[in-house]
C-alpha positions in Angstrom: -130.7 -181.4 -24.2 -130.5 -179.8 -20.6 -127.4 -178.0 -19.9 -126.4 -179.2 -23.1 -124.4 -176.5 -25.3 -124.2 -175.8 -28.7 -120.7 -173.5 -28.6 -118.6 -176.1 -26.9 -116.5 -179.0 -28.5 -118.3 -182.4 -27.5 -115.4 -184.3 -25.6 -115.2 -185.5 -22.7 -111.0 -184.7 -22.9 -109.9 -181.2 -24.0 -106.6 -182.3 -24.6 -108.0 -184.7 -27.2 -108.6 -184.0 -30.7 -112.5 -184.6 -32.2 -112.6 -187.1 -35.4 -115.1 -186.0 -37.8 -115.4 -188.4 -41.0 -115.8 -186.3 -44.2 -117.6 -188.1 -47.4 -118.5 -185.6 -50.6 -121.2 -186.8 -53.4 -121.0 -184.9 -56.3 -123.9 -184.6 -58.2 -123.8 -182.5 -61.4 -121.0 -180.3 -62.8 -123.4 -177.1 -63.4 -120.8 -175.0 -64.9 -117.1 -174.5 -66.1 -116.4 -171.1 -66.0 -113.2 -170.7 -68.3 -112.7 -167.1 -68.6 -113.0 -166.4 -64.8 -111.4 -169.5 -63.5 -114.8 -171.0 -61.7 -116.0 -174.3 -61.0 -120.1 -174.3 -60.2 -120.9 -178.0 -58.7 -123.9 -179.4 -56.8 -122.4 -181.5 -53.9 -123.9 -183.2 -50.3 -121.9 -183.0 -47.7 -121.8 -185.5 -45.7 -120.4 -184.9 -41.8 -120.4 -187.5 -39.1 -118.9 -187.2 -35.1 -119.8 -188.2 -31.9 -121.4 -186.1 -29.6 -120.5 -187.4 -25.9 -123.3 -185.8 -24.1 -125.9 -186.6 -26.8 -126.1 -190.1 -25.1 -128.7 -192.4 -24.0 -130.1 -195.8 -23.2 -132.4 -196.6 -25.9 -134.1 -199.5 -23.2 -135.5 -196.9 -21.2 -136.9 -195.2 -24.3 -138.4 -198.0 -25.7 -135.9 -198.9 -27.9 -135.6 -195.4 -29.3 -132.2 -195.8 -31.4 -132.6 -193.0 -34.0 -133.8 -189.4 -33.8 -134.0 -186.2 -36.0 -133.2 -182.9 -34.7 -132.7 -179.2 -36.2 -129.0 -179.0 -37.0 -129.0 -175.7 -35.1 -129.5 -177.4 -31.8 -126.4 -179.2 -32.0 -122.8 -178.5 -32.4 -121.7 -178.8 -36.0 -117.5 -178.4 -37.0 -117.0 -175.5 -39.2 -115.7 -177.3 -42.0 -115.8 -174.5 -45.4 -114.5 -174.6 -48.7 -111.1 -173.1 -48.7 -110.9 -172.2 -52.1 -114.3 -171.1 -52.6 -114.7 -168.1 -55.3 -118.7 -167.1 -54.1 -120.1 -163.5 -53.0 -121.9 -165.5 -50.6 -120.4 -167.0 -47.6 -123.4 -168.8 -46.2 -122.0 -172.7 -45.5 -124.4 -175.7 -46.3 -128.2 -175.5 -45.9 -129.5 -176.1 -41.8 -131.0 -179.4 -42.6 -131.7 -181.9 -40.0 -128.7 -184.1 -37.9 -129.7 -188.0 -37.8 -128.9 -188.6 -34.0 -128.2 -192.2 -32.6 -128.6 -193.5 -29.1 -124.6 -194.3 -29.2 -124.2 -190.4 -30.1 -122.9 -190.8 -33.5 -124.5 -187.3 -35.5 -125.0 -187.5 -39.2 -125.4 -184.1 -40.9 -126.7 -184.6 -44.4 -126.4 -181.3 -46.7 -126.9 -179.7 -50.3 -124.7 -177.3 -51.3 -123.9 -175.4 -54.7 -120.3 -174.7 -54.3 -118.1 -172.1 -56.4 -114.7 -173.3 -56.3 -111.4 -171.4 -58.0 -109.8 -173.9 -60.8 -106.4 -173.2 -62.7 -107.7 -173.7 -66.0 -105.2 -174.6 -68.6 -106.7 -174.4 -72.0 -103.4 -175.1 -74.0 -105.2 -177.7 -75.6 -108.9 -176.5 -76.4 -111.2 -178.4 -77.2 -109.2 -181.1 -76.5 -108.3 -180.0 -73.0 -109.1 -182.0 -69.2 -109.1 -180.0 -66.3 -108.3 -181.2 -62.9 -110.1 -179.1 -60.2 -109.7 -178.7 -56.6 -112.6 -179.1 -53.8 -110.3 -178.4 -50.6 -112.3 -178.4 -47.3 -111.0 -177.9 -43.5 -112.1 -176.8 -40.4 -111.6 -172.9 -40.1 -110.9 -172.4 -36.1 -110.1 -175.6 -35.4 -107.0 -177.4 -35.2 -105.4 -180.5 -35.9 -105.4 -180.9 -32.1 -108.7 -179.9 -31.7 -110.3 -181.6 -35.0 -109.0 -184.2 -37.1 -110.9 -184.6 -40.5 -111.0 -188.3 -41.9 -112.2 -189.7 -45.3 -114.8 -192.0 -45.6 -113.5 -193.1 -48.8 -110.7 -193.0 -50.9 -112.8 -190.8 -53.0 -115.9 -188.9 -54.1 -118.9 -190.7 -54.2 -119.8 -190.5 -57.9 -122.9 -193.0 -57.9 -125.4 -190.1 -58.5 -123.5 -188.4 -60.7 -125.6 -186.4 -63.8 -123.7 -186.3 -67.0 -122.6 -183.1 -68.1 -123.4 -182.3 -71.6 -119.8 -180.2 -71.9 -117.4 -182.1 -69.4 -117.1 -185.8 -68.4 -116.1 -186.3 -65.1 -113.1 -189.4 -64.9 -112.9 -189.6 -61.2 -112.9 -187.7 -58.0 -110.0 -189.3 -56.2 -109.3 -187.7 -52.1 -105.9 -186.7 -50.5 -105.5 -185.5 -46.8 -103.1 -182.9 -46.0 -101.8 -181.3 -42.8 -100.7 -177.7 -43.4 -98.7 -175.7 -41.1 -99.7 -171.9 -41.7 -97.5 -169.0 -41.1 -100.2 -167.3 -38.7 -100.4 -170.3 -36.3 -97.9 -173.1 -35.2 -100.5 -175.6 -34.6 -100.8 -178.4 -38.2 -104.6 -177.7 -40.0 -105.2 -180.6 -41.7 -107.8 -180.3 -44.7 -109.6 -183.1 -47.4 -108.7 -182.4 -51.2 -111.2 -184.0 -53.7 -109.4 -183.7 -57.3 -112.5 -183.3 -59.6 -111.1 -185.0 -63.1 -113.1 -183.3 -66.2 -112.3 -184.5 -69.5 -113.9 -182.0 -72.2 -116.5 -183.1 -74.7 -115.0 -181.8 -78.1 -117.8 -183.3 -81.0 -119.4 -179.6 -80.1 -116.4 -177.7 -80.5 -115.1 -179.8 -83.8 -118.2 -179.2 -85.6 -119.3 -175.8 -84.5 -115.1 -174.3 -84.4 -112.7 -176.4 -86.3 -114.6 -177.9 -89.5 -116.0 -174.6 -90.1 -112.5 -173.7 -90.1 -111.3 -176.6 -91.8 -113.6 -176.1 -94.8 -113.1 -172.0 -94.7 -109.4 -172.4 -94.9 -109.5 -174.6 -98.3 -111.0 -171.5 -99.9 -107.5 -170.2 -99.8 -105.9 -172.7 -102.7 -108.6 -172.1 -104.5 -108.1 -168.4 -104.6 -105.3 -169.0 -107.2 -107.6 -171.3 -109.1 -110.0 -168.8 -110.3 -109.3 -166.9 -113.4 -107.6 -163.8 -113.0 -109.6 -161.9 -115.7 -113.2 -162.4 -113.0 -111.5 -159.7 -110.6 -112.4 -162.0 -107.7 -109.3 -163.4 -106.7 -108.3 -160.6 -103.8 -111.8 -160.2 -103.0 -112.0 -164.0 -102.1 -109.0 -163.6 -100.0 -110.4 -160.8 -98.1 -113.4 -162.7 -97.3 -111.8 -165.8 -96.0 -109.7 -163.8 -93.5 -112.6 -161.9 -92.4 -114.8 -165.1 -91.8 -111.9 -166.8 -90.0 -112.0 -163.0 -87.9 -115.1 -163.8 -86.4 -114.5 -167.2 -85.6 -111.1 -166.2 -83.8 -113.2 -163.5 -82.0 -115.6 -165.9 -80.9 -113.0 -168.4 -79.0 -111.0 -165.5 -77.5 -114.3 -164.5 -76.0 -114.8 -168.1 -74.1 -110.9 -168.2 -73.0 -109.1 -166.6 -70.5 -106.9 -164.2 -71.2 -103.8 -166.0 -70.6 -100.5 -166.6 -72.0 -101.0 -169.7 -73.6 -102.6 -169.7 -76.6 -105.5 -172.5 -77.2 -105.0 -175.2 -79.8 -107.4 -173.6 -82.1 -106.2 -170.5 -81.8 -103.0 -171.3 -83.0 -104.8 -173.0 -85.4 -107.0 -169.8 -86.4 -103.8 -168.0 -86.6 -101.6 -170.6 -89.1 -104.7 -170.6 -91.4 -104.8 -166.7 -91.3 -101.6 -165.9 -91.7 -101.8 -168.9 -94.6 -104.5 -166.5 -96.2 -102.7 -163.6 -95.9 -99.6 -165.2 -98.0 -101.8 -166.7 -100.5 -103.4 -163.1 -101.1 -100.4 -161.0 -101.3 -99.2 -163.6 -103.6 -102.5 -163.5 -105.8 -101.8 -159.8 -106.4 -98.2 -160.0 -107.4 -99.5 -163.2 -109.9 -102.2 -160.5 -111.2 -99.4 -157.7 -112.0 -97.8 -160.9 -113.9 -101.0 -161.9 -116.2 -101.5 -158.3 -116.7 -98.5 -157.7 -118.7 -99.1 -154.8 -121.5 -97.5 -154.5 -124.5 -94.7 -152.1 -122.5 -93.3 -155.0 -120.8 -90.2 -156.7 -121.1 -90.2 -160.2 -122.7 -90.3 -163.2 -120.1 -86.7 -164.0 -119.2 -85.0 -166.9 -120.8 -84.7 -169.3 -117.3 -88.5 -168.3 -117.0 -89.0 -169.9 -120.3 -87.3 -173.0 -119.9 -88.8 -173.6 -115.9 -91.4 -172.1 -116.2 -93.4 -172.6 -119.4 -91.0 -175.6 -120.8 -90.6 -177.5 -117.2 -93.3 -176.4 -115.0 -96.2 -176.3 -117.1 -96.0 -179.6 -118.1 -95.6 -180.9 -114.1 -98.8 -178.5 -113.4 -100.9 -179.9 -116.8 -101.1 -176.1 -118.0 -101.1 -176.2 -121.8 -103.0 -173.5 -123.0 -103.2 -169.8 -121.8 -107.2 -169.4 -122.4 -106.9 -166.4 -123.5 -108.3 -165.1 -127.2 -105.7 -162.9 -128.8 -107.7 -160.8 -130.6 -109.2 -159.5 -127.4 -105.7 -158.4 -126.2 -105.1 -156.4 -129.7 -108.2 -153.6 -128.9 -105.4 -151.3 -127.4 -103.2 -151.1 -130.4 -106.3 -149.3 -132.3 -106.0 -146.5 -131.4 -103.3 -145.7 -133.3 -104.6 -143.2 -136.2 -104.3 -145.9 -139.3 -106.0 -149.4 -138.0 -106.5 -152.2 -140.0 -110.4 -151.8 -139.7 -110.1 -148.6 -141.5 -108.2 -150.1 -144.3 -110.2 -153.6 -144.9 -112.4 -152.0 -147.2 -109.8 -151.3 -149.8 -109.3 -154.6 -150.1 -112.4 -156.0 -149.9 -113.8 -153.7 -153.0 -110.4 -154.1 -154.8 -110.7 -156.6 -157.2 -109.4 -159.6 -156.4 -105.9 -159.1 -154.7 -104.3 -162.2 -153.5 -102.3 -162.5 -150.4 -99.1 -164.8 -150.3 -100.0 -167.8 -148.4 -99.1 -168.6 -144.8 -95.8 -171.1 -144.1 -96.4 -174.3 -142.6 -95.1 -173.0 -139.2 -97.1 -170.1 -138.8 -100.6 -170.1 -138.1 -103.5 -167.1 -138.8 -104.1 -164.1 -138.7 -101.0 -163.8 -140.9 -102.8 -163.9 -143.7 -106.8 -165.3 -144.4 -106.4 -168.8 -147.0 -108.5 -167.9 -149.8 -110.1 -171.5 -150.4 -113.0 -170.9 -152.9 -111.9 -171.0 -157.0 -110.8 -167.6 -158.1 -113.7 -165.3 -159.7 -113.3 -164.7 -163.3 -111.3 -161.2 -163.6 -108.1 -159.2 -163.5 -106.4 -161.2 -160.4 -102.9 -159.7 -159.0 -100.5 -160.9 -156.9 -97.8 -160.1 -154.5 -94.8 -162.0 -153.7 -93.2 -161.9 -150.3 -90.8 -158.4 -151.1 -93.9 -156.5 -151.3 -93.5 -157.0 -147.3 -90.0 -156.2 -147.4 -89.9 -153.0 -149.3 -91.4 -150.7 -151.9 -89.1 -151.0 -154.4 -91.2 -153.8 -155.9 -91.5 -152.3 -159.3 -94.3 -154.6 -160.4 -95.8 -152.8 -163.2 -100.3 -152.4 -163.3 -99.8 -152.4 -159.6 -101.1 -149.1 -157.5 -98.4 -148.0 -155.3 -101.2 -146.6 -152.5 -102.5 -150.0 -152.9 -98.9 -151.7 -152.0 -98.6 -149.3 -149.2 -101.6 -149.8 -147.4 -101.1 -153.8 -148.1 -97.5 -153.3 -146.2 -98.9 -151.3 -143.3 -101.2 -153.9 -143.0 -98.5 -156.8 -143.0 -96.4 -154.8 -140.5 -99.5 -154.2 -137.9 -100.1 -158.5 -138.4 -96.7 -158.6 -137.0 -96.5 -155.9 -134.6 -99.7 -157.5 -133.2 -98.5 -161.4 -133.4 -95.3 -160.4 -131.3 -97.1 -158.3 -128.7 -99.8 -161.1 -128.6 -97.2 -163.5 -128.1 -95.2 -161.7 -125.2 -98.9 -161.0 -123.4 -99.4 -165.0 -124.0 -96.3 -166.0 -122.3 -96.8 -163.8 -119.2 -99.8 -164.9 -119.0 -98.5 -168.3 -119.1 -96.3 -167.7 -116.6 -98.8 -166.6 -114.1 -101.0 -169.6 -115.2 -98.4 -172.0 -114.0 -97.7 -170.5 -111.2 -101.3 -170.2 -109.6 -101.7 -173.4 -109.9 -97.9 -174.1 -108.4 -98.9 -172.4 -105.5 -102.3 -173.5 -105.6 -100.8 -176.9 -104.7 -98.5 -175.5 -102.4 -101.1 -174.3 -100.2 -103.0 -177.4 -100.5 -100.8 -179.6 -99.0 -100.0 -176.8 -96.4 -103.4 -176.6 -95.2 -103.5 -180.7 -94.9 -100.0 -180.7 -93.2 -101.6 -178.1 -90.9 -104.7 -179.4 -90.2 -102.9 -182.8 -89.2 -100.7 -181.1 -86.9 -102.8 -179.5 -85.0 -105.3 -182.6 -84.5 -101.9 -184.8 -83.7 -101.3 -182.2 -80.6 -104.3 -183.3 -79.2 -104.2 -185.1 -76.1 
């Protein structure tokens, strides 16, 4: 080491360039850092060059051929991560140089390296990443110092799996880059780090969550109208899928290109936002008072004639005497009339046709009581001017206003029916609609996958 110098180039010719042999190990992929566009990765660096006046004859050291000396002692290239995105510019750690009698150096060094990476995450979780490692010399020249691959690659023998990324290769490519600043050529080593993301996490913990959520929706129009549940289950399943939306844009850059998922979190919502707007307008439809109009005639015939029978809808579910409470309030009811026929005796209403069912009029099936029996043919419910003699004329007209409010109440019971009929069918039209949109959806997305 006399008059030897660490600051000068070791050649023996100025005009001629240095060869220094480049080989990178890459141990473990600590981190992807998606949102600010960082790889983390544990690398050694391996360096090797010949030193001319690091020279000697290992016969007059007794055979001496290999020695360890501090790195500092020596000159080292300046070879740096170009595209390094660290606070800290310190270079690889001042571990010891393997010297040979021949003058070959061999600098062996850790480093945790934080590269910039164009992450592209069109396809999350189903996206790969390709990452540069680009290192060069950052005073010297091509002229000066001329970088070399050991290998056609990175050395991925020691390699620890990553629990997120797999890593498919780390194939090498030399460049020689003419910069505006200089005229001299810079030639640099690019190591293309090939990471292949593991998605079972993402699928399980992102998309079947959303999977299962979004078929919730159909069933919205399945539940009964009259449990008052069908918005609220709506509003539910968009504010569930809220958070999970909330918890990808977190992890992802805030780019232009919108993730798989995301687009995915943004069919099913705006699939939950159709299905609730049309649960209220089916509501206004079952709820259908007495003021509204009767159901059209093509509603009939598609609706309850064709449709019904496509969507197995045959009954309504709905008791008619529950829907008849409103007309009561009138100021005569038939509840306040009942008892004058009860404790008449024994008055005996025509019997119902064949076609008609009750409550037109109750079937008196025991065998008449013994005593004064009367009955009324089928003009008392047309008019009064019955004439039947022995008969009470407050008696015929209470039995009229009776008859009339039977068929006041039928026809308004019947219009509710068919409204609700009509809504019946179509919750469960749309119900299937949605179905198979959430299934054409859900393989759509999966078949973008890479």
């Amino acid at each position: 080491m006399e008059n030897y110098s660490s600051a000068l180039r070791p050649v023996e010719d100025t005009d001629k360039a240095l060869n220094v042999t480049l080989q990178i190990t890459l141990s473990q992929i600590k981190d992807m850092d998606e949102r600010n566009q960082v790889l983390i990765a544990y690398l050694w660096i391996r360096q090797t060059w010949h030193d001319t006046y690091l020279k000697w004859n290992k016969e007059d050291y007794d055979g001496l051929e290999v020695i360890r000396i501090p790195s500092s002692l020596v000159w080292r290239p300046d070879l740096v991560l170009y595209n390094k995105a660290d606070d800290d510019f310190s270079g690889p750690m001042d571990t010891n140089v393997v010297l040979r009698y021949n003058g070959e150096l061999t600098w062996d060094a850790p480093a945790i390296t934080k590269s910039s990476c164009v992450v592209d995450v069109s396809y999350f979780p189903f996206d790969s990443q390709e990452c540069n490692l680009t290192f060069g010399s950052w005073t010297y020249n091509g002229n000066q110092v001329d970088i070399t691959m050991a290998m056609d690659s990175g050395d991925l023998s020691d390699f620890v799996e990553n629990v997120e990324w797999e890593c498919h290769g780390m194939p090498a490519t030399k460049n020689v880059i003419m910069y505006g600043c200089c005229s001299d050529p810079y030639p640099d080593i690019t190591y293309t780090v090939l990471l292949q993301r593991r998605s079972s996490f993402y699928i399980f913990n992102l998309l079947l969550p959303c999977f299962l959520i979004s078929f919730l929706a159909p069933l919205g129009f399945y539940l009964p109208a009259d449990s008052g549940e069908k918005v609220s289950l709506g509003v539910t399943v968009l504010l569930a899928l809220t958070v999970f939306q909330l918890m990808v844009a977190e992890s992802m850059p805030p780019s232009e290109s919108v993730p798989l998922i995301g687009k995915y979190y943004i069919a099913t919502m705006t699939m939950i936002t159709a299905s609730t707007a049309l649960t209220i307008f089916i509501m206004n439809i079952h709820f259908c008072g007495a003021e509204a109009k009767p159901v059209p005639h093509w509603a009939k015939v598609l609706i309850i004639d064709y449709m019904s029978k496509i969507f197995f809808v045959y009954e309504v579910g709905e008791n008619c005497a529950s829907s008849s409470s409103s007309s009561s309030s009138s100021s005569h009811s038939p509840q306040d009339l009942s008892p004058h026929i009860q404790h008449h005796p024994r008055v005996k209403l025509p019997c119902c046709p064949e076609d008609q069912k009750p409550p037109c009029c109750p079937e008196d099936r025991k065998p008449p009581a013994p005593g004064p029996t009367v009955t009324f043919g089928p003009c008392v419910f047309c008019s009064h001017g019955s004439g039947i003699p022995g008969v009470d004329a407050k008696l015929v007209r209470n039995v009229e206003y009776i008859a009339n409010c039977f068929r006041e109440q039928r026809a308004t019971c019947a219009k509710g029916a068919e409204w609700k009929k009509v809504a019946k069918v179509m919750d469960r039209f749309f119900m299937w609609i949605f179905f198979i949109m959430v299934f054409l959806m859900s393989i759509l997305i999966i078949g973008k996958a890479p």
